[in-house]
C-alpha positions in Angstrom: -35.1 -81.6 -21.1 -32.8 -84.6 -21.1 -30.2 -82.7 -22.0 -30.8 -80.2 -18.8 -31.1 -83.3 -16.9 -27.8 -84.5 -18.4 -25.5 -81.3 -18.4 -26.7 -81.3 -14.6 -25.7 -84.7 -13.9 -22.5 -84.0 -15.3 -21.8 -80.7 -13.7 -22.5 -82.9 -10.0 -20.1 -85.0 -11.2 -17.5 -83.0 -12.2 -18.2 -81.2 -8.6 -17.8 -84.2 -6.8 -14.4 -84.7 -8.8 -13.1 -81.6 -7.9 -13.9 -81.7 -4.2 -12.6 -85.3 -4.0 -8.7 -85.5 -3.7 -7.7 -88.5 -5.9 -5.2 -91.4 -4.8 -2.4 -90.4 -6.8 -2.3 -87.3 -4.9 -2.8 -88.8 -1.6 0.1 -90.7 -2.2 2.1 -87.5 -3.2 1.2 -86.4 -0.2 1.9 -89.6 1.7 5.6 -89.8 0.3 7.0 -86.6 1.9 5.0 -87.5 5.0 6.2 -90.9 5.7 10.2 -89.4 5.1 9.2 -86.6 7.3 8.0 -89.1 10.2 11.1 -91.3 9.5 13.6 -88.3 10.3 11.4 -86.4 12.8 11.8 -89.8 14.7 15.6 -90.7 14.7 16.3 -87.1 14.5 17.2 -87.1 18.5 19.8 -90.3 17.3 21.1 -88.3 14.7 21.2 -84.6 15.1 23.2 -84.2 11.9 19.4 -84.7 10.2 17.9 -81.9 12.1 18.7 -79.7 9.4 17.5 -82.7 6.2 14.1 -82.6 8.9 13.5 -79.4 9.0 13.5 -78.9 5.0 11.3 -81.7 4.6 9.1 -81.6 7.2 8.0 -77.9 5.8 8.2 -79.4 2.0 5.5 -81.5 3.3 3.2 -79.4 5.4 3.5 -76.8 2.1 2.2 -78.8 -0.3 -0.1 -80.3 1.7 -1.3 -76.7 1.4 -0.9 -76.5 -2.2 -3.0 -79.3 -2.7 -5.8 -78.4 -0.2 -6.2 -75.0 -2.2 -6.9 -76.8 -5.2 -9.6 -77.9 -3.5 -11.0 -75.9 -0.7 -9.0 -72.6 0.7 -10.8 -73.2 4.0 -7.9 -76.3 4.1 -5.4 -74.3 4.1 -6.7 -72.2 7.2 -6.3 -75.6 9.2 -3.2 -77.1 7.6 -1.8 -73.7 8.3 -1.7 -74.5 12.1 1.2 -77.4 12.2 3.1 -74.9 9.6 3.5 -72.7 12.5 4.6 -74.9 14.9 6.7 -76.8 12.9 8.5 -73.5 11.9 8.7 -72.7 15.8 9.8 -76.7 16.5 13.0 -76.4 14.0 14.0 -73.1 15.2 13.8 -74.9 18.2 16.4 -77.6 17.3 18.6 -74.7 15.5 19.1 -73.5 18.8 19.7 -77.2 20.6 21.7 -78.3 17.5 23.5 -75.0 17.4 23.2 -75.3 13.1 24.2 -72.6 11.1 22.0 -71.3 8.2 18.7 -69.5 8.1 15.5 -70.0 8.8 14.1 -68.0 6.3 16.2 -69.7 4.2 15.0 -73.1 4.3 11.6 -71.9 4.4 12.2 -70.5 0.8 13.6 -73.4 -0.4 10.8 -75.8 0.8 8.2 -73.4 -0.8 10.3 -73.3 -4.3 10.5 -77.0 -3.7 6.9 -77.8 -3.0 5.5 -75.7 -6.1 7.8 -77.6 -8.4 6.7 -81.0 -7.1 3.2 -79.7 -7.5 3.9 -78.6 -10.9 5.4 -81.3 -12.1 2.7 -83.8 -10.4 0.1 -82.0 -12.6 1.9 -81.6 -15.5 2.1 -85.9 -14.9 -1.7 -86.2 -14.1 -3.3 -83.0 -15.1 -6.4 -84.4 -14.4 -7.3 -86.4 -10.6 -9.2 -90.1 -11.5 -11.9 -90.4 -9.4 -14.2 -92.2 -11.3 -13.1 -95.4 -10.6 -12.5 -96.1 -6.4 -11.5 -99.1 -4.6 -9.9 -100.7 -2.0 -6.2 -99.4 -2.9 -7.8 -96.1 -2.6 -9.0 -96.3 0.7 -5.6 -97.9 1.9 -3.8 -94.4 0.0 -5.5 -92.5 2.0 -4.6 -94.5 5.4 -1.0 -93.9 4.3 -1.6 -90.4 4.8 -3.4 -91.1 7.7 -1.0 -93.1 9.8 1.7 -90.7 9.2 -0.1 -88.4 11.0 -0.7 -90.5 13.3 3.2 -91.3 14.1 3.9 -87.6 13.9 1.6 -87.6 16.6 3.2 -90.5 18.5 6.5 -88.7 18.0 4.9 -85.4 19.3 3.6 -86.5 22.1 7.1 -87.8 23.2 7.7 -84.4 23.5 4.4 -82.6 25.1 2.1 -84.6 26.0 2.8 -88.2 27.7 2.3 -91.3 26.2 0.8 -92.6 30.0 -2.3 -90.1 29.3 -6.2 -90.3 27.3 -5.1 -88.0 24.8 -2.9 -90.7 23.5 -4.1 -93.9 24.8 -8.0 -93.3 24.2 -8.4 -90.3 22.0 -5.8 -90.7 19.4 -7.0 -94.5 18.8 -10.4 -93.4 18.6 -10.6 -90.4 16.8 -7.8 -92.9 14.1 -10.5 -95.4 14.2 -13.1 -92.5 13.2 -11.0 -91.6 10.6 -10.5 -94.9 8.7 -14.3 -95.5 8.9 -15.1 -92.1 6.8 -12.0 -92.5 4.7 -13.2 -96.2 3.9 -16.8 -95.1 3.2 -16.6 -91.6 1.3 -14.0 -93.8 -1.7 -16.4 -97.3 -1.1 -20.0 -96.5 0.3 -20.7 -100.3 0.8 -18.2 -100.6 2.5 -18.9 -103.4 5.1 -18.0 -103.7 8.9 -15.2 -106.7 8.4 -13.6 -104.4 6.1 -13.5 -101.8 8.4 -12.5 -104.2 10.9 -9.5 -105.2 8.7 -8.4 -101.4 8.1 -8.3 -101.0 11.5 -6.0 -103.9 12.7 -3.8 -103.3 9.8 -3.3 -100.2 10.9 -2.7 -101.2 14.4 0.3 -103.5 13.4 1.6 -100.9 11.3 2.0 -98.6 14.3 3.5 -101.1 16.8 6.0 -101.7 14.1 6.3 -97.7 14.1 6.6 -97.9 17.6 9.6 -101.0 18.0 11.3 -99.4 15.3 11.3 -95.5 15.1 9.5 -94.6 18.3 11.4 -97.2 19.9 9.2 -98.0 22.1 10.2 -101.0 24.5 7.7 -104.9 24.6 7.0 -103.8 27.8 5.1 -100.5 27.0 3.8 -102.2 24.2 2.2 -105.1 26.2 0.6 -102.8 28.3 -0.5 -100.5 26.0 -2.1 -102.9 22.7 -5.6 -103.8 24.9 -6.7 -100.1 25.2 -5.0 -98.8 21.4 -6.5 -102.1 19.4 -10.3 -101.6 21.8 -10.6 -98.3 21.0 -9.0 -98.4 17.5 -11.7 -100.9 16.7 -14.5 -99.2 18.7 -13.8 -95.8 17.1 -14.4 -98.1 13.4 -16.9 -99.5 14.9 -18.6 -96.0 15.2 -17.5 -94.5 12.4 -19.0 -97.4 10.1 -22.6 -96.6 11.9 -22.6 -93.1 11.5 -21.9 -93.4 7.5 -24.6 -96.2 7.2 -27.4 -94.1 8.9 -26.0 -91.1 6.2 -24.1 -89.2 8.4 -21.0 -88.8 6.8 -19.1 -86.2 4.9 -19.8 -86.2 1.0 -15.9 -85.7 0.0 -12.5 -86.6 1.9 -12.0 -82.7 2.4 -13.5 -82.7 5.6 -11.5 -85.6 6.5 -8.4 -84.5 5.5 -9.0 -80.7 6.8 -9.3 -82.8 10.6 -6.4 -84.6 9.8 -3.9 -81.8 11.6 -5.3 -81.9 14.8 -4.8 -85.6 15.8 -0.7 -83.7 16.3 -2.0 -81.4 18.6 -3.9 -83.1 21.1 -3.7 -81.3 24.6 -1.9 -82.7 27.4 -4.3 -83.7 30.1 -3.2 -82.9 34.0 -1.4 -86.2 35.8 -3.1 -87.9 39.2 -1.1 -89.0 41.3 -2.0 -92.5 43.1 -0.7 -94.7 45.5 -1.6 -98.1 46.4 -0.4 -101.5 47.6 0.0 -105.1 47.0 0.2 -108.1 49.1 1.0 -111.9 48.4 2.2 -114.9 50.5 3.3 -118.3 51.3 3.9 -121.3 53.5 7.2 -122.2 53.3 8.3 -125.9 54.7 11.1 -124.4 56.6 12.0 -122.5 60.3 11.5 -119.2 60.9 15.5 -118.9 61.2 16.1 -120.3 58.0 13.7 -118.2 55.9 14.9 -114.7 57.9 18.8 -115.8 56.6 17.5 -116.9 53.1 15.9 -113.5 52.7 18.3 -111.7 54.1 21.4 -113.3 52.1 20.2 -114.9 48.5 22.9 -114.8 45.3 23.9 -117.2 42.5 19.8 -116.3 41.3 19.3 -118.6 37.8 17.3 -117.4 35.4 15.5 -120.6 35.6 14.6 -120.9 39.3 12.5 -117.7 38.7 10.0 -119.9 36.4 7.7 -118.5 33.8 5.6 -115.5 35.3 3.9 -112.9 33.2 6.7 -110.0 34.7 9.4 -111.4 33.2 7.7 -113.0 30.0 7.2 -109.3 28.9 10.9 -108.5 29.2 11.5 -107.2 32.4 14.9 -108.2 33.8 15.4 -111.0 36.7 17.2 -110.3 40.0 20.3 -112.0 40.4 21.2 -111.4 44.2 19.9 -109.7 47.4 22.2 -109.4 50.4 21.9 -107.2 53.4 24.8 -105.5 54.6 26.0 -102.9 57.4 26.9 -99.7 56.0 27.9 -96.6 57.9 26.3 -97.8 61.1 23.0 -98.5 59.0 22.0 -102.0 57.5 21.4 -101.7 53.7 20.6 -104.5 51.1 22.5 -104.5 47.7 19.9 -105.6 45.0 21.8 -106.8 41.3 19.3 -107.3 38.4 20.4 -108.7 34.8 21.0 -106.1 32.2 23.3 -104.5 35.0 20.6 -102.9 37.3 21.7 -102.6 40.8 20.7 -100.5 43.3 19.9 -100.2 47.0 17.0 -100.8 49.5 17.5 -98.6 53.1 16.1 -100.6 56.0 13.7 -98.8 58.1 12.6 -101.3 60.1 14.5 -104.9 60.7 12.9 -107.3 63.7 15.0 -110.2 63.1 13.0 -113.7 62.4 9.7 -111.3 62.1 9.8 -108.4 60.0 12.1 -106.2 57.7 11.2 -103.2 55.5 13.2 -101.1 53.9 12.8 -97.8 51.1 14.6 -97.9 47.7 17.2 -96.2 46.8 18.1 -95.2 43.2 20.7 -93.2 41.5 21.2 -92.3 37.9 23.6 -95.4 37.3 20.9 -98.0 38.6 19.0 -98.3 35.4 20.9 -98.4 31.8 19.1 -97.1 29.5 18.3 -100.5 27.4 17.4 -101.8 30.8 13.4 -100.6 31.1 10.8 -99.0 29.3 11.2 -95.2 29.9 7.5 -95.5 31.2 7.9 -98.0 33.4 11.5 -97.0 35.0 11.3 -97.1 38.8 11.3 -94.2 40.4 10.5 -92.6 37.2 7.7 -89.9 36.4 5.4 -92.4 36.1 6.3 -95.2 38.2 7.9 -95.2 41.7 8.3 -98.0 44.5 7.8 -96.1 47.9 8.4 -99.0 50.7 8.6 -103.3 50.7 8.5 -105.5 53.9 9.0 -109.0 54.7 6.9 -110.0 57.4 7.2 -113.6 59.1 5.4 -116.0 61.4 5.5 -119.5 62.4 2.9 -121.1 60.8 2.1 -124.9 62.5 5.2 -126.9 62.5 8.8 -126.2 61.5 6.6 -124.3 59.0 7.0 -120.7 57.8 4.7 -117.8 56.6 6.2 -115.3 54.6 4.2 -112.7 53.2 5.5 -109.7 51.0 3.3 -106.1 50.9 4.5 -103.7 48.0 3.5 -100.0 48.3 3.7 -97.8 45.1 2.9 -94.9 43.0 1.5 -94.0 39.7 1.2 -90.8 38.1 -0.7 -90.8 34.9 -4.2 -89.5 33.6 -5.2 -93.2 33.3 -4.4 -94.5 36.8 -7.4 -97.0 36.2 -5.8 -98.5 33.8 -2.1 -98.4 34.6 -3.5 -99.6 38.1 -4.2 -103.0 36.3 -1.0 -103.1 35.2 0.7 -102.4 38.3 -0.9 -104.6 40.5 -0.6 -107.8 37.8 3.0 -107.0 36.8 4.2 -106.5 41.0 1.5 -109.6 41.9 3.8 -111.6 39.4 6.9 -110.4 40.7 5.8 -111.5 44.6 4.5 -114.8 43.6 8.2 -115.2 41.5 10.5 -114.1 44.6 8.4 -116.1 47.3 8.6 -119.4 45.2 11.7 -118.8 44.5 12.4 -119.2 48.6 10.0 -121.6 48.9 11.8 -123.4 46.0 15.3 -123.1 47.8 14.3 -123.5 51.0 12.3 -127.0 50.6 14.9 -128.2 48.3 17.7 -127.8 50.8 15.6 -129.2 53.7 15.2 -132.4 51.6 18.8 -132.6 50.5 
């Protein structure tokens, strides 16, 4: 009877080895994956890789499927889908990059090149160590896991956009998710700190992704961390609870079987919002004065703008504003460091009371290391439709000048890039009014 009770316990055991992938081969999966992110995301720097990407990025999905079958062949039915598309995605950039060389051909060689890694893996470790898990386990298997996660990020640079829930809340969460069942399944007392810890290390991992390979500007990333680090933490948070009331998978395979579909997340549709912002202030000063200030400011220092939140996040500080007459039609000239420039039409000039004007962009007006692509104006996401000026005597030799900002957003979190809107253009009317007020006041005293 013991010995029943012993060959039993033995044959649960040896099933729960075999339907348990082991670290070492997490990290052989994890290797391939984190060169494939690399060159998937300088690729568009450096086409010459397209060709290095597309041989590895198929090495990796393959035996990612060699692996899985060890295991489970209903892996392989899931694993199979971002084989597909990454076979459509390089023929893709054989057309854009114009390389020679077959498709077919590569294909081969990643498949001859996958089952001799695999080979020679096993003939290395012929038999997975799973007896023994731990904490450098769990942090194996969130190798894999944010590798995915950055092909995802470098996906959705191409169909889906980053401005939308798929990215901003379900990606974080379903992450989150992850790293709670990865955590549990390899350490099942795992506590909530821990979880905690996974999930902020994880979170500076992929802002460093993000500066460095998504290149991603502080801007974005400011704007961005609240929501990503909230519901990276919250989808832990979630994740720990279900595995400590026993709902949880009893082996990684599940897990790992998921682990495609954080690439493929669908594109939600973009709403299109518009709104408005107003700010002002009394300025000790005429009426005449402020309309010329306004109307005629240069020499701008970076220091008479002050410290406000717009500019502490990176985004670049006007330098001059002057309003000129230009084919019978009064335009201002606008020059912003980093060489922005561009022009504002005036649609409506009441002089000493009120000016408004529509902006003007062409494709010169914003470098490309001047802004965030996200937060470019007049962009997809972002656009400024109309400003005014309005001004009114306020008690004596005293001036009221208030400043009303209409906009747009088009994202599938307007909510959220609302916030951001209003405090980043708030910041920017408080900046420019104090810098007349500044001006204005000091000249009156000197």
């Amino acid at each position: 009877m013991k010995n029943m009770l012993k060959d039993k316990n033995n044959d649960q055991q040896s099933s729960h080895q075999e339907s348990t992938i082991s670290k070492k081969e997490v990290l052989a999966l994890a290797v391939p994956a984190i060169i494939t992110t690399t060159l998937l995301l300088i690729q568009n720097s450096i086409p010459t890789l397209a060709g290095l990407t597309a041989f590895i990025l198929l090495f990796s999905i393959i035996t990612t499927l060699i692996i899985a079958y060890r295991y489970n062949k209903a892996i392989t039915i899931t694993w199979l889908i971002p084989l597909a598309i990454a076979a459509a995605g390089i023929r893709l950039s054989y057309i854009k990059y114009h390389l020679s060389g077959s498709l077919v051909f590569v294909l081969t060689l990643a498949i001859l090149t996958s089952l001799l890694y695999v080979k020679l893996f096993y003939y290395l470790y012929p038999y997975p160590q799973n007896k023994h898990k731990n904490k450098s386990e769990t942090i194996a298997y969130l190798g894999l896991l944010l590798c995915t996660v950055a092909l995802s990020a470098f996906f959705s640079k191409i169909h889906l956009s980053i401005v939308s829930s798929s990215f901003l809340v379900a990606l974080p969460l379903l992450t989150g998710l992850f790293i709670a069942l990865f955590a549990h399944i390899n350490q099942p007392d795992t506590t909530s700190a821990y979880i905690f810890q996974l999930c902020t290390q994880n979170f500076v991992m992929f802002i460093i992704i993000a500066i460095f390979l998504l290149q991603e500007g502080i801007i974005c990333l400011v704007m961005a961390s609240p929501i990503l680090l909230t519901l990276l933490l919250l989808g832990g948070g979630i994740g720990h609870i279900l595995c400590k009331i026993g709902i949880r998978p009893k082996s990684n395979l599940p897990v790992m079987a998921a682990l495609p579909l954080l690439l493929f997340l669908p594109k939600p549709q973009a709403n299109t919002q518009y709104n408005q912002t107003h700010k002002d202030i009394i300025i000790n000063a005429p009426v005449e004065a402020v309309w010329k200030q306004i109307n005629h400011i240069n020499d701008i220092k970076s220091e008479e703008l002050g410290s406000h939140f717009i500019y502490n996040i990176g985004v670049p500080k006007p330098v001059s504003g002057m309003t000129v007459e230009e084919n019978n039609e009064l335009v201002r000239k606008i020059y912003w460091e980093k060489n922005i420039h561009f022009e504002e039409h005036i649609t409506e000039y009441i002089p000493n009371q009120k000016i408004s004007w529509k902006f003007h962009f062409d494709q010169t007006s914003f470098p490309s290391y001047a802004l965030d692509e996200h937060v470019t104006i007049g962009g997809e996401y972002f656009d400024l439709l109309k400003t005014s000026y309005t001004l009114s005597p306020y008690g004596d030799n005293k001036t009221k000048l208030g400043i009303d900002i209409h906009y747009r957003l088009s994202t599938n979190l307007n909510w959220y890039a609302n916030f951001w809107a209003k405090t980043s253009l708030n910041s920017f009317s408080n900046a420019v009014l104090e810098l007349y007020q500044h001006r204005l006041e000091n000249k009156v005293k000197s």
